[in-house]
MDTraj code that builds the backbone (N, CA, C; nanometers):
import mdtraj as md
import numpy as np

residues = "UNK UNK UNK UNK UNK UNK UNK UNK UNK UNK UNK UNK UNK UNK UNK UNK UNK UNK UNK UNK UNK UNK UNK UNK UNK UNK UNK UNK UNK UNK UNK UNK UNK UNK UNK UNK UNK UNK UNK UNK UNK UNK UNK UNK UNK UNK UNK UNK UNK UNK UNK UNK UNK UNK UNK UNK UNK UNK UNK UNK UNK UNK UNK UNK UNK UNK UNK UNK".split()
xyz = np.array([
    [-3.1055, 2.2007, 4.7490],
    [-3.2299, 2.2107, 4.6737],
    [-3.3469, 2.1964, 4.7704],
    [-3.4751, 2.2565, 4.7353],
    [-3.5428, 2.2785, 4.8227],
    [-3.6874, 2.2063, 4.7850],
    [-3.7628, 2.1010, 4.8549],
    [-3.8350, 2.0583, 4.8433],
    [-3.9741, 2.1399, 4.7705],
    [-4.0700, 2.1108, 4.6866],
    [-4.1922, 2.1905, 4.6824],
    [-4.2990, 2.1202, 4.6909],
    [-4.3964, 2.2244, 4.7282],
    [-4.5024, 2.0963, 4.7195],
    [-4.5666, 2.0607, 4.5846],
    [-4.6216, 1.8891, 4.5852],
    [-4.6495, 1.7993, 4.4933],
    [-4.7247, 1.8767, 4.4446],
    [-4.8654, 1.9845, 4.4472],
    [-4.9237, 1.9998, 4.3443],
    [-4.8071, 2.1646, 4.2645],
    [-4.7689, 2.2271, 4.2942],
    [-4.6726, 2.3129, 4.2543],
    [-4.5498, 2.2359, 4.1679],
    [-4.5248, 2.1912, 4.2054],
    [-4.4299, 2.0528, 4.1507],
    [-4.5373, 1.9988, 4.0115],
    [-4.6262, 1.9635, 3.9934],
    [-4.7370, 1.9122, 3.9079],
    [-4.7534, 2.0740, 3.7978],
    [-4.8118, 2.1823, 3.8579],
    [-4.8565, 2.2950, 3.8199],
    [-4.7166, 2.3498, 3.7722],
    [-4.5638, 2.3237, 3.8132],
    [-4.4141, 2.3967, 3.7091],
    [-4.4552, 2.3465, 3.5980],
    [-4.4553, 2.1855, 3.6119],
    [-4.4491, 2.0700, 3.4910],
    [-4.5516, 2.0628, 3.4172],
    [-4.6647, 2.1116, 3.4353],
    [-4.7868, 2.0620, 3.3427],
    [-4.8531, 2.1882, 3.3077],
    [-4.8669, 2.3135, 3.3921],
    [-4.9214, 2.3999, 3.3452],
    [-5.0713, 2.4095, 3.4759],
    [-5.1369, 2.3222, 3.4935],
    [-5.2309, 2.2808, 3.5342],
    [-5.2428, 2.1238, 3.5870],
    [-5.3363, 2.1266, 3.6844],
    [-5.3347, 1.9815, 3.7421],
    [-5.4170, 1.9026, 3.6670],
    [-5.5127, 1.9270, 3.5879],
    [-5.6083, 1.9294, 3.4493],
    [-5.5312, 1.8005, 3.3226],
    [-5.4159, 1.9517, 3.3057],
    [-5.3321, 1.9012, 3.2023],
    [-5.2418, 1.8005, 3.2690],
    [-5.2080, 1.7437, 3.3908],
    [-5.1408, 1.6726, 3.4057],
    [-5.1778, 1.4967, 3.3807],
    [-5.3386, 1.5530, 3.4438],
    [-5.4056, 1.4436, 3.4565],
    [-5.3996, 1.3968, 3.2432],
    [-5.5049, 1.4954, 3.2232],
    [-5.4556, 1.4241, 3.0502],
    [-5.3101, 1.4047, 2.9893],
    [-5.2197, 1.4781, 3.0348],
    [-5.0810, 1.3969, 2.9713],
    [-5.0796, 1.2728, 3.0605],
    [-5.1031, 1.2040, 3.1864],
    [-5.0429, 1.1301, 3.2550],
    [-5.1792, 0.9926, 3.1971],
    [-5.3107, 1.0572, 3.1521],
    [-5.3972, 0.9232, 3.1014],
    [-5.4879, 0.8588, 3.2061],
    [-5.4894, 0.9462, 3.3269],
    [-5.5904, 0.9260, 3.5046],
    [-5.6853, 1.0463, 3.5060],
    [-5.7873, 1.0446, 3.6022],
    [-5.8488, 1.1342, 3.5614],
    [-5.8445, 1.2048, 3.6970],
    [-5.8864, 1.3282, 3.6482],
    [-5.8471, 1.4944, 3.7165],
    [-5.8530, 1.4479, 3.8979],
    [-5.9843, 1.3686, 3.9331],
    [-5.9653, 1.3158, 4.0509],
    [-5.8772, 1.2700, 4.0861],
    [-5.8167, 1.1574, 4.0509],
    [-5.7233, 1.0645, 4.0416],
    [-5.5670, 1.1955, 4.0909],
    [-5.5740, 1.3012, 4.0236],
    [-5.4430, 1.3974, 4.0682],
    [-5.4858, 1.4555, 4.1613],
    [-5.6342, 1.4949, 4.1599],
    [-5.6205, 1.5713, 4.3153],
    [-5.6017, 1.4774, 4.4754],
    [-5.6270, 1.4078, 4.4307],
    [-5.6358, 1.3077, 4.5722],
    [-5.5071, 1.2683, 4.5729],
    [-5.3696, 1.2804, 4.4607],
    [-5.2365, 1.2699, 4.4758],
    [-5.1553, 1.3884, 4.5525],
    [-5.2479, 1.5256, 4.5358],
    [-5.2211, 1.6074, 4.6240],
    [-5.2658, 1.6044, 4.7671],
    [-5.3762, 1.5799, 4.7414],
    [-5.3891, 1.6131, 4.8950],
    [-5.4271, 1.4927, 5.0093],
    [-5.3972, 1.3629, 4.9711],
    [-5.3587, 1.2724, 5.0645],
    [-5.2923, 1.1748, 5.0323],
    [-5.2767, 1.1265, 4.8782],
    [-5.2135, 1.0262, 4.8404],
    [-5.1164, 1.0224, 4.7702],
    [-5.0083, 1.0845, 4.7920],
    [-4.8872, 1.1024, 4.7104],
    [-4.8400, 0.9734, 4.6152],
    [-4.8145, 0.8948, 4.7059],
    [-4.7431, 0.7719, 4.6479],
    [-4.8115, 0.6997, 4.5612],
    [-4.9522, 0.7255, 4.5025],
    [-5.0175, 0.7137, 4.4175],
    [-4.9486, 0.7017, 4.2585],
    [-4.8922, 0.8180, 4.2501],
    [-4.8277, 0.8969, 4.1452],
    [-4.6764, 0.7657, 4.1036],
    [-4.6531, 0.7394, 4.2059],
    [-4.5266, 0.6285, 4.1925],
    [-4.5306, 0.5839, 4.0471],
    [-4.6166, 0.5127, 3.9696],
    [-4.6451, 0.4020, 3.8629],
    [-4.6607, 0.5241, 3.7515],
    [-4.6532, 0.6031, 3.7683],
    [-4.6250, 0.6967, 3.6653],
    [-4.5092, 0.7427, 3.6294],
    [-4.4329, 0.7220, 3.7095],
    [-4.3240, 0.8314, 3.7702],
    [-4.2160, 0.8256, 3.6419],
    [-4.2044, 0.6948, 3.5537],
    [-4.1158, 0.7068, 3.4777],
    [-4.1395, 0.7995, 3.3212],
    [-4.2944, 0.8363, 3.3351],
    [-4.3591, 0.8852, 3.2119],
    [-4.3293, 1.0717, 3.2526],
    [-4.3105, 1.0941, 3.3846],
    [-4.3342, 1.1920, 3.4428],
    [-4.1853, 1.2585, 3.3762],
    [-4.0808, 1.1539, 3.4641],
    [-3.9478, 1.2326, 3.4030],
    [-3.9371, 1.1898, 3.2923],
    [-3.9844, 1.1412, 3.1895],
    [-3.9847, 1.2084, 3.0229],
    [-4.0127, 1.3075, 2.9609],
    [-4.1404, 1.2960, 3.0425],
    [-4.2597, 1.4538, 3.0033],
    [-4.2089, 1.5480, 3.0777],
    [-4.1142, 1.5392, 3.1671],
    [-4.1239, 1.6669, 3.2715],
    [-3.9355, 1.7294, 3.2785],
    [-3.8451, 1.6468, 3.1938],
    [-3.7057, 1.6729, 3.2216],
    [-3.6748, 1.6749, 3.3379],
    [-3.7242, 1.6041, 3.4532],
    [-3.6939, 1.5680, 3.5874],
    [-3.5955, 1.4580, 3.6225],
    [-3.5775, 1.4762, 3.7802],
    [-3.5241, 1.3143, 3.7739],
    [-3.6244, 1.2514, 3.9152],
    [-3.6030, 1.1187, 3.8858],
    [-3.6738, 1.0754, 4.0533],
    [-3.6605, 1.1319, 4.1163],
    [-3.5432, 1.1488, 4.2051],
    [-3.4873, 1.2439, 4.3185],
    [-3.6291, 1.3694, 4.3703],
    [-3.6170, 1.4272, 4.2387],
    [-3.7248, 1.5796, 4.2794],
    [-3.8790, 1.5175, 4.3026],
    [-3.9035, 1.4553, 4.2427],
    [-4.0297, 1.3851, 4.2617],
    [-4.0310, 1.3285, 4.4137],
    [-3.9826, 1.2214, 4.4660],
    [-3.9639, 1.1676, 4.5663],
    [-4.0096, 1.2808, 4.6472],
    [-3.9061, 1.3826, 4.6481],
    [-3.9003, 1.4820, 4.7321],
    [-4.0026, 1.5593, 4.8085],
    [-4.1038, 1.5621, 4.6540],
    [-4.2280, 1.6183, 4.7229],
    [-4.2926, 1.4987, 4.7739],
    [-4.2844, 1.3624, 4.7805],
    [-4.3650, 1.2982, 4.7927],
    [-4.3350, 1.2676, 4.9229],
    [-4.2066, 1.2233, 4.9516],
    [-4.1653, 1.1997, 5.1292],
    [-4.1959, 1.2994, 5.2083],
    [-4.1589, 1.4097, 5.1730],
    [-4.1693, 1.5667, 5.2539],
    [-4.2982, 1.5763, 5.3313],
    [-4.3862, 1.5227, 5.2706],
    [-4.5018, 1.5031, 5.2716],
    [-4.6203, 1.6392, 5.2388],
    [-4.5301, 1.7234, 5.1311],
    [-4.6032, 1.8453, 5.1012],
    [-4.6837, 1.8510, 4.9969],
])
top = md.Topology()
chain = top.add_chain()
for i, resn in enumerate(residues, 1):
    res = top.add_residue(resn, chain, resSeq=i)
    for name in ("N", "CA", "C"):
        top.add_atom(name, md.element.get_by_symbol(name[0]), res)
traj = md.Trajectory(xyz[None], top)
């Protein structure tokens, strides 16, 4: 399986980084700055993510270590 990057990863699952931010309850800033320097941000969400998203940790992580 092949790593993707976190906001593509965000944009399969949500549609938009917009809509992620309102399903996830942070605001739109709050996701872009998870893309583009603060991944591990997203951590304290992560269990709302694979509810909303039919994921598992694993794929998440993925983009987040990768560092993409």
């Amino acid at each position: 399986m092949s790593n993707e990057d976190l906001g593509a990863f965000l944009r399969k699952h949500y549609g938009t980084l917009e809509n992620c931010a309102d399903q996830l309850g942070v605001d739109r800033r709050t996701v872009y700055r998870w893309c583009s320097h603060n991944p591990s941000g997203l951590l304290k969400h992560m269990p709302t993510m694979v509810n909303q998203c039919n994921t598992t940790p694993t794929q998440i992580m993925g983009c987040i270590v990768t560092g993409k």
